[in-house]
N, C-alpha and C positions, 0 to 999 in steps of 0.2 A: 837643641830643645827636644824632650821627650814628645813623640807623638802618645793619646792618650785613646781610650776608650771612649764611645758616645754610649752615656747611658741617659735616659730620660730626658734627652734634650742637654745636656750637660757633658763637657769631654773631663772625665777622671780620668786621675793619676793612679796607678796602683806601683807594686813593688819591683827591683829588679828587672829593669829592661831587655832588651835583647839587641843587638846589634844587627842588622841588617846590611850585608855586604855583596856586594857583585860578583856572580861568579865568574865572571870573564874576570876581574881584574879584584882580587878579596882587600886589597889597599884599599878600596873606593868603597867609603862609607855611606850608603843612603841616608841610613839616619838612627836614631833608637825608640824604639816601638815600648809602649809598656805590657809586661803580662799581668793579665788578671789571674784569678782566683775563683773558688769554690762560692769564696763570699760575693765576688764582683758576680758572677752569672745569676746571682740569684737576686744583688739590688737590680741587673738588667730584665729579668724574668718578672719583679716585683713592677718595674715602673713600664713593661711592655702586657702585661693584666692589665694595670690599670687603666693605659690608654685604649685596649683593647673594646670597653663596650660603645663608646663615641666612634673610635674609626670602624665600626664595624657596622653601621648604620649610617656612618658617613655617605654624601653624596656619592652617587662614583662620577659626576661629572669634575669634583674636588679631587680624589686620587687619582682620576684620568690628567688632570691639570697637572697633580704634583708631579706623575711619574713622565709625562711628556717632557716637561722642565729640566727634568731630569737628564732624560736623555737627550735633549739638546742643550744642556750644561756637557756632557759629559763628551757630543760630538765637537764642540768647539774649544775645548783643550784638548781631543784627541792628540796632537804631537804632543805636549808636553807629559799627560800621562801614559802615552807609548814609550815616550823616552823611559820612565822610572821603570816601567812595566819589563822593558827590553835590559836596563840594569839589575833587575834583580832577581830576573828569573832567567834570562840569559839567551831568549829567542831573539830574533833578527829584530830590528825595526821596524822593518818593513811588515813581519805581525805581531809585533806588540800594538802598531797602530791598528792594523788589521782587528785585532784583538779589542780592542778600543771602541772601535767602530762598531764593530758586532752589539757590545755591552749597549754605544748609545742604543742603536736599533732595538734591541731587546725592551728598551724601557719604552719606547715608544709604540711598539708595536704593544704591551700590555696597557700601556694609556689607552686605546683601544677595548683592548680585551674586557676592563674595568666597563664601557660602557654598553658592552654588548653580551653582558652575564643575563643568558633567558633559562627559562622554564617551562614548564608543559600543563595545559590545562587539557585531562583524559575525563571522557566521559567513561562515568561508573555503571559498575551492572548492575546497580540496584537504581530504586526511581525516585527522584528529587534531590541526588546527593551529587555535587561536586567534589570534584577529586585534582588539584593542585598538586603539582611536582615542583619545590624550588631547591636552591645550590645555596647553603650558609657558610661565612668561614668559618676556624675549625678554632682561633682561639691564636694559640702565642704557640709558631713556629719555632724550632730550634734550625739553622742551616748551619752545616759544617762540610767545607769546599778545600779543595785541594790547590797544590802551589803550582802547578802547570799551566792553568788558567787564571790565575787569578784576580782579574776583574770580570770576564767574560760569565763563569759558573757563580762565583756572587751572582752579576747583574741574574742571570734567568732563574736562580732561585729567589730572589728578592720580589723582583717585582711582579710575579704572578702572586705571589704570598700578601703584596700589597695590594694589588690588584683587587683582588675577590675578599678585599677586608679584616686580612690575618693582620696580627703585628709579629713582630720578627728580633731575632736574638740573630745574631752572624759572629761563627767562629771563622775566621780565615785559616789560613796555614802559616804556622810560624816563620815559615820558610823566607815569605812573600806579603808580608802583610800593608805594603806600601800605595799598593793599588787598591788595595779594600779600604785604605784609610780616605783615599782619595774619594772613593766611591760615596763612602758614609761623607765625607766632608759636602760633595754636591747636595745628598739627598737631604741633608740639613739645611744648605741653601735654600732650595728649592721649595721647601717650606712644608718637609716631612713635620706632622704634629710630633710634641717631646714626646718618645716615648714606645712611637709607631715601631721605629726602625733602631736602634741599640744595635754596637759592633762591641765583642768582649776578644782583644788579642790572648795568645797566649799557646801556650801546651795542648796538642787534643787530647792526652792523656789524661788531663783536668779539668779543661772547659769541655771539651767534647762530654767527657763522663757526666760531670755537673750535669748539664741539658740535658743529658739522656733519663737520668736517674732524679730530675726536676717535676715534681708531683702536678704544676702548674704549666706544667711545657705538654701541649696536645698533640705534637706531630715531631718528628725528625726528619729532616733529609739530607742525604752525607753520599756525598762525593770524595772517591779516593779506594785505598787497597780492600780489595778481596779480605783479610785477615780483621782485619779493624770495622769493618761491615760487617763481617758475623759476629763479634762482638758487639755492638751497636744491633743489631736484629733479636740477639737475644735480650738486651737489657729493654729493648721496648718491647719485646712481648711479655716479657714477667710484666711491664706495668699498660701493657696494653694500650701503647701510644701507634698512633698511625704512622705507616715507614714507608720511605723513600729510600733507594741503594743503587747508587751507579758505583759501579764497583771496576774490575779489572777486565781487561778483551786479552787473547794470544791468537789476533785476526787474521785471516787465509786472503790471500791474492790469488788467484789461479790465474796460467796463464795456458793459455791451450793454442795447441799447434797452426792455428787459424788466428791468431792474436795478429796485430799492427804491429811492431816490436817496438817501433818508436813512442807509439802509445804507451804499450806496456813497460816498458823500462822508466817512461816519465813518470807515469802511474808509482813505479815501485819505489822510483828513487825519493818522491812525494812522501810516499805512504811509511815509509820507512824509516830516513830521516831526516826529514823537517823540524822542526818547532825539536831537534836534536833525538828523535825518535822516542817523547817524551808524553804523547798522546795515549788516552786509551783505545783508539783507535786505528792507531798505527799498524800499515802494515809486516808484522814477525813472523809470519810462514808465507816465504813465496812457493805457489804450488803448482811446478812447473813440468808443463807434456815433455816426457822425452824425447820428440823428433825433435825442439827446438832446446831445450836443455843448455846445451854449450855455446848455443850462440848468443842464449839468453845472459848466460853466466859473463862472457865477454863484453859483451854490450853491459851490464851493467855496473863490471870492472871497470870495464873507460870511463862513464861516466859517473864513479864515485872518488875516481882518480880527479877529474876535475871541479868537483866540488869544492867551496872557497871554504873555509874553516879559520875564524876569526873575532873579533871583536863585533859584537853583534848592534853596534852604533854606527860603522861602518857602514856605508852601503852599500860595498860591494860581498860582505859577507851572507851567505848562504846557511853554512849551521853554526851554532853558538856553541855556550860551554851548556852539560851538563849544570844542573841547579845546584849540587853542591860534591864535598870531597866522600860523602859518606854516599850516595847514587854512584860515584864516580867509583869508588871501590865496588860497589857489588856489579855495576856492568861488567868492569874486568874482570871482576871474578868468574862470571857467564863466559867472558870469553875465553878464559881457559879451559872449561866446565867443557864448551861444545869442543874446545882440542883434544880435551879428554877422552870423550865421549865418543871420538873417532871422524872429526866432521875436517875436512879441510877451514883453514879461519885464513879470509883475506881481510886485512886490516884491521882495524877494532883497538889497535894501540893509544896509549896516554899521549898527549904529544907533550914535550918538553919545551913546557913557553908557563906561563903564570897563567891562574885560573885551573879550571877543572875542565878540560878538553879532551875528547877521544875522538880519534876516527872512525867513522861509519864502520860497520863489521858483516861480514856476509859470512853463512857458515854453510860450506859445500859440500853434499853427501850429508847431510842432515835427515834423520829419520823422525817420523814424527812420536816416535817413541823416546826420544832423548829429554833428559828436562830443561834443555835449551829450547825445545823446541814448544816444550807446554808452559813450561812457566814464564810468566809475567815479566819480560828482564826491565821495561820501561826507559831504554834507552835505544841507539843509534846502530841496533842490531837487527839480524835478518836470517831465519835458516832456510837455506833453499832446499826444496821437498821435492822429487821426481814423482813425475804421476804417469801409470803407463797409459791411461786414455781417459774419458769425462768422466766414468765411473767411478774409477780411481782417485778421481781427484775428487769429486765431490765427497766423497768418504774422506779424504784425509781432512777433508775442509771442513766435517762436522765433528769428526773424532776430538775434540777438546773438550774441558769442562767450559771452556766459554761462551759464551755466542750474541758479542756485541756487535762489529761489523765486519762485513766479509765484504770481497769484489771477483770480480770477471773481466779477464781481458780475452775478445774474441770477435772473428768476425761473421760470427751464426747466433742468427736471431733463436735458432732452435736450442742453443745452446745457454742464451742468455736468458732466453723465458724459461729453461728446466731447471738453470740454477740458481734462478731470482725466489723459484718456488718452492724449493728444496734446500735452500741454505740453512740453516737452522742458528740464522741469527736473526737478531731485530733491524738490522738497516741490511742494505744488498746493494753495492756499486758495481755499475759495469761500464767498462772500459773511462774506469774517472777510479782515487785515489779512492783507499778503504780509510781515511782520514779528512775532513769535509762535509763538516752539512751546514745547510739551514735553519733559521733560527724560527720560522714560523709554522715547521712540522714537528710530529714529535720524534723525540732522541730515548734510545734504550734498547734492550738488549734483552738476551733469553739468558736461563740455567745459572750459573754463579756470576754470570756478568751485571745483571740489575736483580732488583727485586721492587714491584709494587708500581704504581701506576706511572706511565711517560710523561716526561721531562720536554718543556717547549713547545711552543702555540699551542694550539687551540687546546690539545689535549691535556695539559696545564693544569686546567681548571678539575679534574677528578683527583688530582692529590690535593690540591690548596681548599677545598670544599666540602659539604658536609651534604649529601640529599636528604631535604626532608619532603615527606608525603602527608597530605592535609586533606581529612573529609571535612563537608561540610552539608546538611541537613538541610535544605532548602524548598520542603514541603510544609 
């Protein structure tokens, strides 16, 4: 059975599906997803105006209710949508569930948020007039989320968008759209009004562009490549729609000669690759003091030697496959790129089993002038970067066009508060994973890594909302 589109409370069919298959195992059919169209985004745009002036005035003790629902629909089949979540994107179980969990949390923690949307009443400098500050939504959301996350960036754009009264258009990633279906399946449950919430699968080449270039569509917010974001930046500022951009990291580790090593190797092997080093987060320049250098580099030979690399339903498996064969070609390709380039390459090879699988890759004698080292490879790679002392390294650690998250491993407080302050990204880990956060602060990043207001808790509410300022004459 074709899975379908929810448009206006109704699941349509449109043309030409797409197969959905596991990249651990490409025999293992999910399921087939339909793609929509230029036309479909735009009956989803048509019947998400329409419901837009009712929820927008809506209770929020009513959106508080939906979206709570939501998220405890969403935590009590967590195993079952971890499972699909873990077939078809190809991270462990063990965070697909994790993954899962996060999403319910998100919807409940904005169940919340919906009831605790304030304002400011400023007294004026002139005499008898009050002055009102409140927070409106902005109208019909376009959201367009990438396949590395694919229930977790749905859930936190979704529901702060519902939250504060938006309705919402959701393009997934074609990659992965099994978990978005799942998502939109609950929020229909739960007793989202037809209309509120609309999911359109398909191409972002087509849906994406649709909702951007959507004369009805007020905001965009788009998660995924650097390339495709400034793309999407320009097409809403020719029509001067409000923007959201989490975009790409090529994030620094630093490890300094005062580091735990046990820490910092956990730290890297974490940050590096997990969830198959498939994060924008991850950490891809370790920046490491030459006194410890080689011991660092051994230490985290061994244990990338003993990492489980398998069938990511399994649970003793550690890192999965890569998302698909066309990631899996251009990582290798990087990893020939840094042999080129002059770096030592331990591992990083295809393994010869079914699926799309590579071995973690460390690239040694890495300079951070290579474009291994700058550019974005979004896989299960790592260049290691000598730094001859903290000066050193915090320069190479801001030297990128990036600056979404960085970390510190070390055991000087003086060390960790000059580079908490001087980092020149938006999040700062020290001695913890430059991959990892929470979902009730906000998430984003400096320079070609985000653009426009943070993503998650509280902070939330300045992109999903609109300030308006009101006198009133009261002489």
């Amino acid at each position: 059975m074709v899975k379908k589109n929810l448009i206006g409370g109704a699941w349509i069919d449109a043309a030409d599906p797409i197969e959905n298959r596991n990249p651990a195992n490409p025999q293992d059919l999910i399921g087939l997803f339909t793609r929509g169209n230029a036309e479909t985004v735009d009956l989803a745009v048509s019947a998400a105006r329409d419901a837009f002036p009712a929820w927008s005035v809506a209770s929020p003790q009513l959106r508080a209710d939906i979206l709570d629902k939501a998220g405890n629909l969403i935590l009590a089949r967590k195993d079952e949508i971890g499972r699909v979540l873990a077939r078809e994107e190809g991270k462990t179980l063990a965070e697909a569930v994790g993954e899962t969990v996060r999403a319910g949390h998100v919807f409940k923690f904005f169940a919340g948020e919906a009831l605790r949307m304030t304002g400011d009443a400023i007294a004026s400098i002139r005499q008898d007039v009050d002055v009102d500050v409140t927070r409106e939504p902005l109208g019909v959301v376009g959201l367009i989320t990438p396949w590395n996350f694919p229930i977790a960036i749905p859930a936190w754009k979704t529901a702060p968008a519902l939250a504060f009264g938006n309705t919402v258009v959701l393009k997934c990633a074609e990659q992965t759209p099994a978990s978005a279906h799942l998502m939109a399946e609950i929020l229909d449950e739960a007793g989202c009004p037809p209309g509120v919430f609309n999911l359109v699968m398909g191409p972002g080449s087509v849906i994406g562009s649709a909702l951007v270039d959507h004369p009805d569509v007020a905001a965009i917010s788009f998660t995924g490549s650097e390339a495709v974001g400034q793309r999407i930046a320009e097409g809403c500022a020719r029509r001067r729609k409000k923007l959201q951009l989490e975009m790409g990291g090529k994030n620094p580790m630093v490890v300094m000669e005062d580091a735990d090593l046990d820490i910092a190797v956990s730290a890297c092997i974490n940050g590096a690759f997990y969830s198959t080093g498939q994060r924008c987060t991850a950490s891809s320049r370790l920046i490491v003091h030459r006194a410890i250098h080689d011991a660092f580099v051994d230490r985290m030979e061994a244990a990338m030697s003993a990492l489980i690399l398998g069938d990511p339903l399994d649970p003793s498996t550690q890192i999965g496959p890569v998302v698909s064969e066309g990631q899996l070609r251009g990582n290798l390709g990087y990893v020939d790129l840094a042999r080129k380039e002059g770096a030592q390459v331990i591992g990083g090879a295809q393994l010869q089993r079914a699926g799309f699988f590579q071995a973690p890759a460390l690239f040694i004698g890495a300079t951070n002038d290579m474009r291994s080292s700058r550019e974005e490879i979004f896989g299960p790679c790592a260049s290691v970067i000598m730094a001859d002392d903290f000066e050193h390294a915090v320069q190479l650690s801001n030297d990128t066009q990036f600056g979404l998250s960085s970390g510190i491993c070390t055991g000087s407080l003086k060390y960790a508060r000059d580079f908490k302050r001087r980092s020149a990204a938006g999040m700062v880990m020290i001695n913890l994973p430059t991959a990892g956060v929470d979902y009730h602060v906000p998430f984003g990043g400096r320079k070609a890594s985000s653009m426009g207001s943070r993503e998650q808790g509280r902070y939330a509410v300045d992109f999903y909302t609109s300030v308006k300022t009101a006198y009133c004459f009261a002489g």
